[in-house]
C-alpha positions in Angstrom: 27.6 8.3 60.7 24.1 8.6 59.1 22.8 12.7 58.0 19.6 12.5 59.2 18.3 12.2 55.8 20.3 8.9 55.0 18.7 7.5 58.2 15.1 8.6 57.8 15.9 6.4 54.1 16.9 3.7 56.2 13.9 3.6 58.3 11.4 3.8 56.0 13.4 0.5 53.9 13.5 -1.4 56.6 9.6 -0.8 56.6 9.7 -2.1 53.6 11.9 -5.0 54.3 9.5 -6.1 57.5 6.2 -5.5 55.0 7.3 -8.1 52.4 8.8 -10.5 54.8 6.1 -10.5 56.9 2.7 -9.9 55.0 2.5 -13.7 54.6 2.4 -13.9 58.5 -0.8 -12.1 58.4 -3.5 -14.9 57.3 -3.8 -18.8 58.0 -3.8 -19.3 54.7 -0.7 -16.7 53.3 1.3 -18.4 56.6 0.2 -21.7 55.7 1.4 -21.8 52.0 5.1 -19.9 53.2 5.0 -22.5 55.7 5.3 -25.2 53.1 7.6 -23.5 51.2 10.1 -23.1 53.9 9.7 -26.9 54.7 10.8 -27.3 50.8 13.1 -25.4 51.2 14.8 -27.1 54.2 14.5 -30.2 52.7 15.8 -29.2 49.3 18.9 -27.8 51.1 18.9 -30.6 53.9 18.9 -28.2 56.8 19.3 -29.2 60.3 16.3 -28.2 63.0 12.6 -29.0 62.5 9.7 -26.9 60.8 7.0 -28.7 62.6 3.3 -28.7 61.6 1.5 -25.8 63.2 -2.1 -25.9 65.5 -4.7 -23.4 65.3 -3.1 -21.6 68.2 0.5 -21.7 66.6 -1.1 -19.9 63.5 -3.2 -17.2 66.1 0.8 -16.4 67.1 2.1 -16.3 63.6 -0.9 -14.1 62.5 -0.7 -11.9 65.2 2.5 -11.0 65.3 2.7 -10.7 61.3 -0.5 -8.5 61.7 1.1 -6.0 64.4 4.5 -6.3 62.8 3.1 -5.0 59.2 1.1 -1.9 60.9 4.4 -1.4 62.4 6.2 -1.3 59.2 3.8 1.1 57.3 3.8 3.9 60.3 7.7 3.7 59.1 6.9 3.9 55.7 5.1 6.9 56.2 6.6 8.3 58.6 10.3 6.9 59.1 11.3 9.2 62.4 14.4 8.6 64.0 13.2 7.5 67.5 11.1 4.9 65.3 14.2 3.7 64.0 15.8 3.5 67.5 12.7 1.6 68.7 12.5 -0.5 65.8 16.5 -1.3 66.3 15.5 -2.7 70.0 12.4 -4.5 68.6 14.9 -6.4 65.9 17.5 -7.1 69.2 14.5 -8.6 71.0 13.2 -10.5 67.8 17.1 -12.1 67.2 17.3 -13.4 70.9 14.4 -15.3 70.5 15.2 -16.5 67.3 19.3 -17.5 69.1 16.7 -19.5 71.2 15.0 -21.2 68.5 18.0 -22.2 67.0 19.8 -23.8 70.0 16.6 -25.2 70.9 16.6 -27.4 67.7 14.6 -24.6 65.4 15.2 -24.8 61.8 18.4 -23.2 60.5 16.5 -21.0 57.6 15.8 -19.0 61.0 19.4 -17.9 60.8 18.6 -16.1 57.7 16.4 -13.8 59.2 18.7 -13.6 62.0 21.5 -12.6 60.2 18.9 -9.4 58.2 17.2 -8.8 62.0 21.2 -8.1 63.3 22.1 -6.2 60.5 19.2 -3.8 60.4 19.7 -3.8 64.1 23.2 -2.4 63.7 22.5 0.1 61.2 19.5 1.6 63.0 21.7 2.1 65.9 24.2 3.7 64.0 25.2 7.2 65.0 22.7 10.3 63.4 24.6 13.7 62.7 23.1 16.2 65.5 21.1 13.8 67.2 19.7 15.2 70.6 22.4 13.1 73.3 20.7 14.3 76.3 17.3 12.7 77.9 15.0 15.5 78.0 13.9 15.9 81.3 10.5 17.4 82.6 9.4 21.2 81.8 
């Protein structure tokens, strides 16, 4: 079980976490040169699943989300709350379906990397908090 302190620590890492994984996400260019690092990468280790080349439309999806995904993170920096951790837990279970998806869709396996860090800050952030409220407040 997490003292509210531990988890508000907790929060704001995994605000830093999302912040450097994803500010390369946020440009053409930044995505572009990660992009052809991870296809090094996959070669170098001879991973299964395909990084294919990406259109103009597939980088207006990879920028977006990285955009969104790294104002996100610094509102947890700054202000790690614990219903931002909850919603940030759900965000992370939403984030590993897809990426399940990709992968038995043929994606490339350094997907399950992030997978396996998107289910284990998912777990922790859903972690019991000391004295958290356990009722739904309900109208005044």
């Amino acid at each position: 079980m997490w003292s509210t302190a531990q988890y508000r620590q907790l929060v704001r890492a995994s605000g830093w976490y999302d912040l450097i994984v994803t500010a390369a996400f946020v440009t053409p260019w930044s995505f572009l040169a990660l992009h052809g690092l991870m296809q090094q990468w996959s070669q170098a280790f001879n991973l299964p699943g395909d990084l294919p080349p990406f259109a103009p439309m597939h980088l207006l999806m990879v920028n977006l989300m990285g955009s969104i995904v790294c104002v996100w993170s610094v509102l947890r920096i700054r202000d790690p709350q614990l219903a931002f951790g909850r919603y940030d837990a759900a965000g992370r279970l939403l984030f590993s379906t897809w990426q399940i998806y990709a992968l038995v869709h043929g994606g490339t396996a350094l997907i399950g990397v992030i997978l396996f860090f998107e289910l284990a800050w998912a777990v922790a952030q859903l972690w019991p908090v000391r004295g958290e409220q356990r009722a739904i407040p309900g109208p005044a």
